[in-house]
C-alpha positions in Angstrom: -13.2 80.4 279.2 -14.0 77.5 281.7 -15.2 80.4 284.3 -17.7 81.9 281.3 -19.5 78.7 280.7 -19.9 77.7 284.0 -21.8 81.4 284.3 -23.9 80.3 280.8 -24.9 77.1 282.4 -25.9 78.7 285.8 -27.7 81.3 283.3 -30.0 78.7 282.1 -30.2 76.1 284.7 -30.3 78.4 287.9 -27.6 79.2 290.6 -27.8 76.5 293.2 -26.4 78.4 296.0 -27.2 82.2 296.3 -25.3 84.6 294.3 -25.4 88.3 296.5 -24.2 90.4 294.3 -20.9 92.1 293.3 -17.2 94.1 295.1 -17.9 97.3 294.3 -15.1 99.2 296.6 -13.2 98.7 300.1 -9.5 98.6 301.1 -7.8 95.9 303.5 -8.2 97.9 306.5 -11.6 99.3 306.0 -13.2 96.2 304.6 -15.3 95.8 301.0 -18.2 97.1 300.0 -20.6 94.9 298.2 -23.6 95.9 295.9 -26.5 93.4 296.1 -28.3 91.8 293.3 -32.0 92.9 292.6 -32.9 89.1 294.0 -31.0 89.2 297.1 -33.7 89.5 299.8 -32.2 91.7 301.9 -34.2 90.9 304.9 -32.5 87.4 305.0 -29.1 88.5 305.7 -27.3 89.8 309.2 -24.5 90.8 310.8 -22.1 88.1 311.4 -23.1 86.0 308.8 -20.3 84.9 306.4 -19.6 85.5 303.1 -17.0 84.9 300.3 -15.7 86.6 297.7 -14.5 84.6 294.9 -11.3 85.8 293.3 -9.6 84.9 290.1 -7.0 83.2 292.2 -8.7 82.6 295.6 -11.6 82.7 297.8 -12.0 85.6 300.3 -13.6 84.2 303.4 -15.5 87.0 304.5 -17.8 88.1 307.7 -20.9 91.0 306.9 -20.3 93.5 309.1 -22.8 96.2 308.4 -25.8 96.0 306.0 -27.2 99.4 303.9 -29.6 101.2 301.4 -27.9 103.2 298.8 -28.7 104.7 295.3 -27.9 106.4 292.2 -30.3 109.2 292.4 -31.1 111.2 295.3 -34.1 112.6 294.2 -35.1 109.3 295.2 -34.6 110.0 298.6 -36.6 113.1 298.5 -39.7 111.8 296.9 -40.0 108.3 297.0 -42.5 106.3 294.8 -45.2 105.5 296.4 -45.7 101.8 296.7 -48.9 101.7 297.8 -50.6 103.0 294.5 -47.2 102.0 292.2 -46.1 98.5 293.0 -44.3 98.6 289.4 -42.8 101.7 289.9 -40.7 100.4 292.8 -40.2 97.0 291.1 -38.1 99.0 288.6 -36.3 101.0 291.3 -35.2 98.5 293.2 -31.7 96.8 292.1 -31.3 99.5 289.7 -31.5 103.0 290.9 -31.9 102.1 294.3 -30.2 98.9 295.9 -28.9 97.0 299.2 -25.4 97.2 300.1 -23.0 95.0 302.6 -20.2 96.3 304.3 -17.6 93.4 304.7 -14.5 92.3 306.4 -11.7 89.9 305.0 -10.8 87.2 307.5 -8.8 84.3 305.5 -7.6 83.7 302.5 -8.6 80.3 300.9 -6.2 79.1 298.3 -7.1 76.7 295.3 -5.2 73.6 297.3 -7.2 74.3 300.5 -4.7 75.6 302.4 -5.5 79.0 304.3 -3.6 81.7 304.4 -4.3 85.1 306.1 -5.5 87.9 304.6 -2.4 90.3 303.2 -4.8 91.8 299.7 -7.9 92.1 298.2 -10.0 91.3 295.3 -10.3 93.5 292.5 -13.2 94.9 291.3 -16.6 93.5 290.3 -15.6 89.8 292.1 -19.0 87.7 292.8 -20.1 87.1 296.2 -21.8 84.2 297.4 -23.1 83.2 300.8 -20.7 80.9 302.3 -21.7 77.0 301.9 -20.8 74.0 304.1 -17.4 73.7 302.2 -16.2 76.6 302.7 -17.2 76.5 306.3 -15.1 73.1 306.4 -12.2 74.5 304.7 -11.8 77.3 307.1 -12.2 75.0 310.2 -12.1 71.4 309.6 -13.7 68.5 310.8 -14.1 67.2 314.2 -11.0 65.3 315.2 -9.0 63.9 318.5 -8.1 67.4 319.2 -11.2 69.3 317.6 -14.6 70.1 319.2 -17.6 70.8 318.2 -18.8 74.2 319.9 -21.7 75.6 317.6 -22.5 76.3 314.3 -22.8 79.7 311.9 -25.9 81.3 311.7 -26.9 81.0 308.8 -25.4 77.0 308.4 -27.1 75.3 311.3 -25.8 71.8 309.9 -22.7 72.6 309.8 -20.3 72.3 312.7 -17.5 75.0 314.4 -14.8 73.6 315.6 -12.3 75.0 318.0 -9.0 73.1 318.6 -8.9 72.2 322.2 -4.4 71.9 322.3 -4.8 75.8 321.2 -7.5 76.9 323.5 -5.9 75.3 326.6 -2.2 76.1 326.1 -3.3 79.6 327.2 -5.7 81.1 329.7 -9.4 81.1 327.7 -12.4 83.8 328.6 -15.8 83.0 328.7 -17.8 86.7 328.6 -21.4 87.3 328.8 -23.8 90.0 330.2 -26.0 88.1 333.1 -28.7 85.3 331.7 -26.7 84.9 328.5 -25.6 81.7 329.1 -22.0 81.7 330.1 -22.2 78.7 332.7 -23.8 76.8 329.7 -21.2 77.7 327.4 -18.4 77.1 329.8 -19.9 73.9 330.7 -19.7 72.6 326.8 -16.0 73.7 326.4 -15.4 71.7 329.7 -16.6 68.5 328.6 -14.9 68.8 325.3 -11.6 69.4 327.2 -12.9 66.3 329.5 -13.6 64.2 326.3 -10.6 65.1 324.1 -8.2 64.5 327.7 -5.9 67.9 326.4 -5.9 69.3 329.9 -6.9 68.2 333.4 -9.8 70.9 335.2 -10.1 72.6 338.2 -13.4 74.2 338.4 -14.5 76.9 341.1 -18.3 76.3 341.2 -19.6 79.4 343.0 -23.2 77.9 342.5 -22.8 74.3 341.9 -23.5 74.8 338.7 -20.7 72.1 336.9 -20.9 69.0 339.3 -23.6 66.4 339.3 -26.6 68.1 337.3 -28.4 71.6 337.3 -32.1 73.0 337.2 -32.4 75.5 334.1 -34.6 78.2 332.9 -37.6 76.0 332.0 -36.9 74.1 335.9 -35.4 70.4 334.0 -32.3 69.2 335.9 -29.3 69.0 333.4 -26.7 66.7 333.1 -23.6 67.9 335.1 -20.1 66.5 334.3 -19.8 64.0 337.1 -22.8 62.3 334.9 -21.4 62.7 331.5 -17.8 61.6 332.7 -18.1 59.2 336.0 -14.7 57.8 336.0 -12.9 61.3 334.5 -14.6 63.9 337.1 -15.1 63.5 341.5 -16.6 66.5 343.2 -14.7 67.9 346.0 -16.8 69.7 348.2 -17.0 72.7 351.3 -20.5 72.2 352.5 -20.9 68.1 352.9 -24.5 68.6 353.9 -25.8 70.9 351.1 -24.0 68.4 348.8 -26.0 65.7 350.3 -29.2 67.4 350.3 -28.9 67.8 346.5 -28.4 64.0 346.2 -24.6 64.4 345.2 -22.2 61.9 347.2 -19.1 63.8 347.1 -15.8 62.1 346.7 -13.8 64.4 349.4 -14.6 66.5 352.3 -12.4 69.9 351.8 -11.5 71.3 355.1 -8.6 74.2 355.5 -6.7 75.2 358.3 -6.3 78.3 360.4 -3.0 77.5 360.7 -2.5 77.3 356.8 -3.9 80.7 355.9 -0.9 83.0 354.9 -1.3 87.1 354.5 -0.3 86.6 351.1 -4.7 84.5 351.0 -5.6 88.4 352.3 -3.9 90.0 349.5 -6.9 88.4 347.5 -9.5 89.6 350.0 -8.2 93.6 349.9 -11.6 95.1 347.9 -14.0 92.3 348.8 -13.4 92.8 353.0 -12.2 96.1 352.6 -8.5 95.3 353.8 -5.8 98.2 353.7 -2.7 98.3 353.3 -2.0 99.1 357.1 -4.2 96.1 358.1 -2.2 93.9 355.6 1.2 95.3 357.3 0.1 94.4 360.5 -0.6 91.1 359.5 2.7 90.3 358.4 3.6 91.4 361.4 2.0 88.7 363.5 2.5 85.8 361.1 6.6 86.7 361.7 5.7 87.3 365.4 2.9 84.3 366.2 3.9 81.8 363.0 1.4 79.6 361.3 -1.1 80.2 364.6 -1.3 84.1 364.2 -5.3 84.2 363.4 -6.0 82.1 366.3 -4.0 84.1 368.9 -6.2 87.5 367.7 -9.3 86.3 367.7 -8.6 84.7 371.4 -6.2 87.8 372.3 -6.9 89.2 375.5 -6.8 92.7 376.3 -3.7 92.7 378.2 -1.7 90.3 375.1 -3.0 93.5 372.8 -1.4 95.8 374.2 1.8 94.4 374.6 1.7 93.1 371.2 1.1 97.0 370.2 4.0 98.3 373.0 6.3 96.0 371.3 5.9 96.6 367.9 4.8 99.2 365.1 1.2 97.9 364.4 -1.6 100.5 364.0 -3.8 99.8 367.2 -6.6 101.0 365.0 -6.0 98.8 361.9 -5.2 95.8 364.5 -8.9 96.3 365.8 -9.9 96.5 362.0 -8.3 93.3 361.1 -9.3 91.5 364.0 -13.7 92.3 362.7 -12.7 91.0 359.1 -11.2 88.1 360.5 -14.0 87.2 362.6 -16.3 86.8 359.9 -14.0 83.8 358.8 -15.5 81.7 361.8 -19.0 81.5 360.2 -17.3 79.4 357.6 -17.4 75.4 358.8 -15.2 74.6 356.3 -12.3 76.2 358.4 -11.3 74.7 361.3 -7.9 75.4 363.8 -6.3 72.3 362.0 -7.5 70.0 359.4 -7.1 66.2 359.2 -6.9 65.7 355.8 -4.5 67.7 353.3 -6.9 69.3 350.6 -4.3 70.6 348.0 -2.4 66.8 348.1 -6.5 65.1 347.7 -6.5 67.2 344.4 -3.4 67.1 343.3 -3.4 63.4 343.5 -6.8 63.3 341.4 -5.1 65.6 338.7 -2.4 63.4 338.4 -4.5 60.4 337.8 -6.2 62.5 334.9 -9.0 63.2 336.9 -10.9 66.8 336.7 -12.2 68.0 340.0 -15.3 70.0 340.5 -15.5 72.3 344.2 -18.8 72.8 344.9 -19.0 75.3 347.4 -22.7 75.3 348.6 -24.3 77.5 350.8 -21.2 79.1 351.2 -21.0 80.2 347.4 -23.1 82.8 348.0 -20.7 85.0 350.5 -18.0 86.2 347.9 -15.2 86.3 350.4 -15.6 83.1 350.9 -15.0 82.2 346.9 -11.9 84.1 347.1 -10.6 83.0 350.0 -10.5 79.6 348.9 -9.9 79.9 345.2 -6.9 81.8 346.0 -5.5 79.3 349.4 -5.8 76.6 347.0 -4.4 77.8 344.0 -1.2 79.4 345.4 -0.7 76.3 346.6 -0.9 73.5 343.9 0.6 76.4 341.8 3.7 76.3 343.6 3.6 72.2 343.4 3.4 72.8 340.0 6.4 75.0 339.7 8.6 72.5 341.7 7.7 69.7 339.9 7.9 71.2 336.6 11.5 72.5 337.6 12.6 68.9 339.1 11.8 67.3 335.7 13.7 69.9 333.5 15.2 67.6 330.9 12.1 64.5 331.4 9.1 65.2 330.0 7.9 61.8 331.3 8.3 63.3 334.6 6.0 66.6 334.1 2.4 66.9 335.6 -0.3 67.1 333.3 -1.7 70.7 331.8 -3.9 72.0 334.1 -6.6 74.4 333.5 -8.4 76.2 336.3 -11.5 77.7 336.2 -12.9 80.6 338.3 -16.0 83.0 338.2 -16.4 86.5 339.1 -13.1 86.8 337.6 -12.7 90.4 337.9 -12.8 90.0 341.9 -9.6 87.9 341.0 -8.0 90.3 338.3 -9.3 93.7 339.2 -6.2 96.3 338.0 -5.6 97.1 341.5 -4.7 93.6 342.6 -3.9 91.5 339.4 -0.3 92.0 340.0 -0.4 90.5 343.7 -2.2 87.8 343.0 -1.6 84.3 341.8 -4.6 84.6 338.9 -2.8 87.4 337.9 0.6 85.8 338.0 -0.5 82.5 336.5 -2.6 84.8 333.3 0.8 86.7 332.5 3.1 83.3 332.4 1.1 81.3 329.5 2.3 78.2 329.7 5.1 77.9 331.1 4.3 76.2 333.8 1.9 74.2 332.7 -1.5 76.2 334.6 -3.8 78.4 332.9 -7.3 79.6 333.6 -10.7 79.7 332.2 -11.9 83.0 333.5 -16.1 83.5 333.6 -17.3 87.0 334.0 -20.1 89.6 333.0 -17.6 92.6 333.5 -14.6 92.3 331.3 -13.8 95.7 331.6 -12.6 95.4 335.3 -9.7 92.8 334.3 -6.7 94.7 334.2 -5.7 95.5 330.6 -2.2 93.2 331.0 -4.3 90.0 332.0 -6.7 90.1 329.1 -3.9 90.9 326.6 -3.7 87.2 327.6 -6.3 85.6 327.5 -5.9 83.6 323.8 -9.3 82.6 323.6 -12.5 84.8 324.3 -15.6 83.1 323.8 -18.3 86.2 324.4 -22.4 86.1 324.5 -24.0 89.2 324.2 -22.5 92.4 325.9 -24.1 95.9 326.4 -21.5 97.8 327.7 -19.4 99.9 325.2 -16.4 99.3 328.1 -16.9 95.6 327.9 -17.6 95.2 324.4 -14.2 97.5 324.0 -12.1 95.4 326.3 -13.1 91.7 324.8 -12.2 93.6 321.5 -8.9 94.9 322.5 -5.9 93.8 320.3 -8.3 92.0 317.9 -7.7 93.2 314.4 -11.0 94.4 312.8 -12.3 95.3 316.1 -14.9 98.0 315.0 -16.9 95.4 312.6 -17.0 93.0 314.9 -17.8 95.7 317.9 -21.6 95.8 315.6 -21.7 92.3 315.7 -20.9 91.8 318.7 -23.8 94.5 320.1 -26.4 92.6 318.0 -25.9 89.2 319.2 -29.3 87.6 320.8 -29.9 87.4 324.4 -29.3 83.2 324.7 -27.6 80.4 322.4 -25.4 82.9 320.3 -21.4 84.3 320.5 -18.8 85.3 319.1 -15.6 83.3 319.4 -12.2 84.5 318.7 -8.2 84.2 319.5 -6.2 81.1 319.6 -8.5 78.1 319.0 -10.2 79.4 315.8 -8.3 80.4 312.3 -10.9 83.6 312.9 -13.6 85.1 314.5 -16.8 83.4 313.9 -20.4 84.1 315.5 -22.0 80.9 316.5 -24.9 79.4 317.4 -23.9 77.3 320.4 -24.2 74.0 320.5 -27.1 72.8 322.8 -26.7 71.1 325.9 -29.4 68.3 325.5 -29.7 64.6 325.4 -27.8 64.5 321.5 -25.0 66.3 323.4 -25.0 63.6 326.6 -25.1 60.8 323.9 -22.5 62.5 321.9 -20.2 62.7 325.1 -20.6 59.3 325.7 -23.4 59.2 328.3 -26.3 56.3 327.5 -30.0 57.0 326.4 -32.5 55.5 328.6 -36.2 54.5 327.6 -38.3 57.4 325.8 -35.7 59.1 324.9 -33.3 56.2 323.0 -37.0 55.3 321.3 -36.8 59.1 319.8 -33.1 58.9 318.9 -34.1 55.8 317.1 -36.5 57.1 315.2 -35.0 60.0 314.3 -32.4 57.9 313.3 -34.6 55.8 311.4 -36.2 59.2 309.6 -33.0 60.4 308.5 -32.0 56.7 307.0 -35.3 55.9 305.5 -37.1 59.0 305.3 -40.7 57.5 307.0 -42.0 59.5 310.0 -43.9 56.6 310.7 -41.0 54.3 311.0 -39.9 53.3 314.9 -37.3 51.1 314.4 -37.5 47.1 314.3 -38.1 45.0 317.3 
C-alpha cells in the first residue's frame, strides 16, 4: 500500500530521480534485460554506467553492459516511418511499438539495513529501474575514512566519490594496466600517495623515467607535483645518475652505487630475453662464480687469452657461449652506477628508510632508457631486501612488535619481469605467487598484460585498467573475474585519458571511474599548501559554494 502511494505522489508531483524503465527478462548468469520508458533519452546512457533495480525486498546494484533497439513489430524494421515528413508518426512508435533496451549485470545486493550482500538471485519480473543516485553509490562503497581513498568517481555521478580500501589493495600484489598515453603513471601516482597518506604500506618505486619523484612535465608541458613535494618528510629519492638528478633540480637523499662483486647469476636469470642470455651462457656463469667467487665478472672481462683457455681446459664451459657471455657483460661497463666495489651498502640505505616509514623513489635517469639496465637493478635490489625480509619476518615468529613494515614495490614494464618464460625464476615472480606472507607485494605497471604469465596475474587482487585494445589484453585483465564478457564491452569503450575500470580486492565490485585528477585540489587534499593565485581561487571557490556570489573573494 505504502509502495502504491508513493507511485500516486510521484504520478502527480514528478519523479525526482530518473525512472528508466522496467525488468523485462535475464537470468543470474546472463544478466537482465531492461525495457526503457518512452522518456528515457536513450542517448544519455552508456556502458558502465550503474543502475539499480529495486526489488520488493532489496536493491539490485547493477552495471549497463550493452544498450539496444528492439520492437514489437518487424514490419517496422522493413519500412520505417519516415520522420522527416511524419514527426507524429514516430512520436507514437517510439516507447510503444518500438523502444530502447539495456542489457544489465547484477553486482551486489543491497539489503533494507545497508548491509551488502553479493549477488546469489534475481528480481522478478516488471521491477523499476532507476539510475543509481549518490546513496546508493555510498552504500555500496562508503565514505572516505583512515583506510579508504578517494580514486575517482562514476560516470555518470561526478560528485560522488569511489573509494578503494587501501589495507585490501596492498595486502596483495595490485596491477595498474593501460594501452600507452592512457594515463597509467598518473593513475599509479594517485594510488601511491593514498598509500603514502593513509601509511598502510611502505613504497618502493622503480621510476624508469623519473616520473614519481620530485615533479613531472605533462601533456600540456606544466611540471606536476611529484611525491617528494606532496610528502617531504614520508618520501627521499634514491638515485643512479647523481648528475641527471641534479640537472632536474632534485637533491637526492642517497647516491646508489652496486658492486661488481655483488652481482650473482641468479641477477642474469632476469636479463635471459632482454640480453639474449642462454641457458649455456647462464651455466657457464655458474661455473665461474663457484670457480672465481664474488670477483668472477671482473676476472672475464680482464681475462687474458692464455687464463681463457685454461679456464676452458679445466672445465666444461662452452668456449663459444664463454665468448658470448663475456660481449653481454661488457655492456654493463657503460653503466657508472656500477663500479668494482661500492662504498656505501644500497640495500641497508633503503632498508633503513623503510623501516623508519619512509617510501623511497629510484630515479634511474639517463640510464632508464637502456632496459637492461631497469632489470638489472630492480631485480639485484629486490632479491636482496626480499631475503631481509624473509629473515626478519622469520626471527620475529611469535612478536609482531618485531616485524618490518608491509612493503609494496613498484615496477614498470612488468612483463620484462613476469614474462611466462621467466616468472618462475624470478624474485617478481616468486614474490606475486606468496601474497602476503612475507609481508612484500608489488604494484605491477604495464601496457601488455597478456605477456604476464597466467599464474602471476591469477594474483594480482587488484587491477586498476585504462583503456585496452587488445582482445589478448582485455582477455587476461578479465581472467577469473565473474561477468567477464559485460565488462569485456566496457572495458573496450573506455575513453583514451581520465577513465578505468577498477576491480578485485579493494572494491565490493567492479566499477568504471572517472579518475580523480592530479591538480592543485588533489596537492591540498594530500596535505601540500596553496600558494598566492591559486589559494585566492580556492578561496573563492570556497566562498561560491558557501555563499553562492561569484563576485565574492573572500574578506581581508
Amino acid at each position: 500500500m505504502a509502495k502504491k502511494q508513493v507511485n500516486e505522489l510521484d504520478a502527480f508531483f514528478g519523479v525526482r530521480v530518473p525512472r528508466l524503465g522496467v525488468m523485462t527478462a535475464g537470468s543470474l548468469s546472463r544478466g537482465l534485460e531492461v525495457k526503457l520508458d518512452p522518456q528515457t533519452e536513450l542517448e544519455d546512457l552508456a556502458v558502465g554506467r550503474y543502475v539499480v533495480v529495486r526489488g520488493r525486498k532489496r536493491r539490485f546494484f547493477c552495471m549497463v553492459t550493452d544498450i539496444g533497439l528492439e520492437n514489437t513489430n518487424n514490419q517496422i524494421t522493413l519500412i520505417p516511418p519516415d520522420i522527416q515528413s511524419n514527426y507524429y508518426l514516430a512520436d507514437v512508435y517510439q516507447g510503444t511499438t518500438a523502444f530502447g533496451t539495456l542489457h544489465i549485470a547484477p553486482m551486489l545486493i543491497i539489503n533494507e539495513d545497508g548491509s551488502i550482500d553479493p549477488v546469489r538471485t534475481i528480481p522478478p519480473h516488471f521491477q523499476e529501474v532507476w539510475t543509481a543516485t549518490e546513496k546508493d553509490i555510498n552504500d555500496v562503497f562508503g565514505d572516505e575514512d583512515e583506510t579508504h581513498f578517494n580514486i575517482g568517481s562514476p560516470l555518470e555521478l561526478q560528485d560522488t566519490q569511489i573509494n578503494v580500501d587501501l589495507v585490501r589493495l596492498t595486502e596483495r600484489s595490485v596491477g595498474v594496466f593501460g594501452k600507452s598515453g592512457t594515463g597509467k603513471s598518473y593513475l599509479t601516482r594517485v594510488l601511491l600517495a593514498g598509500i603514502i597518506a593513509r601509511g598502510t604500506a611502505v613504497n618502493l618505486v622503480f621510476d624508469m623515467h623519473n616520473d614519481y619523484g620530485w615533479e613531472v612535465f605533462n601533456e600540456e608541458g606544466q611540471r606536476d607535483k611529484g611525491l617528494k613535494q606532496l610528502f617531504p618528510d614520508r618520501v627521499s629519492i634514491f638515485t643512479l645518475d647523481d648528475e641527471s638528478s641534479r640537472r632536474r633540480g632534485v637533491r637526492p637523499d642517497f647516491v646508489v652505487r652496486l658492486s661488481y662483486s655483488d652481482i650473482e647469476p641468479e641477477d642474469l636469470a632476469a636479463l635471459r630475453q632482454t640480453m639474449d642470455i642462454s641457458d649455456t651462457m647462464l651455466d657457464a656463469a655458474y661455473t665461474l662464480r663457484r670457480r672465481w667467487g664474488k670477483s668472477w665478472i671482473q676476472q672475464l672481462l680482464t681475462a687474458d687469452v692464455d687464463l681463457i683457455e685454461e679456464l676452458l681446459a679445466s672445465t666444461t664451459i662452452n668456449g663459444a657461449a664463454l665468448s658470448a657471455l663475456m660481449r653481454r657483460l661488457e655492456r654493463f661497463q657503460r653503466f657508472g652506477f656500477l663500479q668494482p666495489q661500492a662504498t656505501d651498502d644500497s640495500v641497508s640505505a633503503i632498508l633503513n628508510a623503510i623501516d623508519q616509514g619512509t617510501s623511497v623513489i629510484l630515479e634511474f635517469g639517463r640510464y632508464g632508457n637502456a632496459l637492461e639496465a631497469y632489470i638489472l637493478v630492480a631485480n639485484y635490489l629486490t632479491r636482496r631486501i626480499r631475503g631481509r625480509y624473509v629473515e626478519r619476518i622469520e626471527s620475529s615468529l611469535g612478536d609482531e612488535a618485531k616485524q618490518p613494515p608491509q612493503l609494496m614495490i613498484t615496477i614498470e614494464e612488468a612483463h620484462k619481469f613476469l614474462d611466462p618464460q621467466i616468472a618462475r625464476q624470478t624474485i617478481f615472480g616468486t614474490i606475486a605467487r606468496e601474497l602476503r606472507k612475507y609481508k612484500v607485494t608489488l604494484l605491477v605497471v604495464d601496457q601488455r598484460p597478456s605477456a604476464i604469465d597466467e599464474e602471476v596475474m591469477s594474483q594480482v587482487g587488484t587491477r586498476v585498467t585504462a583503456l585496452l585494445d587488445n582482445e589478448r589484453d582485455i582477455t587476461a585483465v578479465l581472467m577469473g573475474v565473474s561477468g567477464a564478457q559485460g565488462l569485456r564491452e566496457v572495458l573496450a569503450r573506455l575513453d583514451t585519458r581520465q577513465q578505468a575500470i577498477v576491480l578485485g580486492h579493494a572494491v565490493p565490485m567492479p566499477v568504471v571511474i572517472k579518475t580523480r585528477a592530479y591538480d592543485e585540489a588533489f596537492y591540498a587534499a594530500m596535505g601540500a599548501p596553496l600558494k598566492g593565485k591559486k589559494l585566492k581561487d580556492a578561496a573563492k571557490k570556497g566562498s561560491k559554494s558557501l555563499y553562492g556570489d561569484e563576485n565574492f573573494e573572500g574578506y581581508d
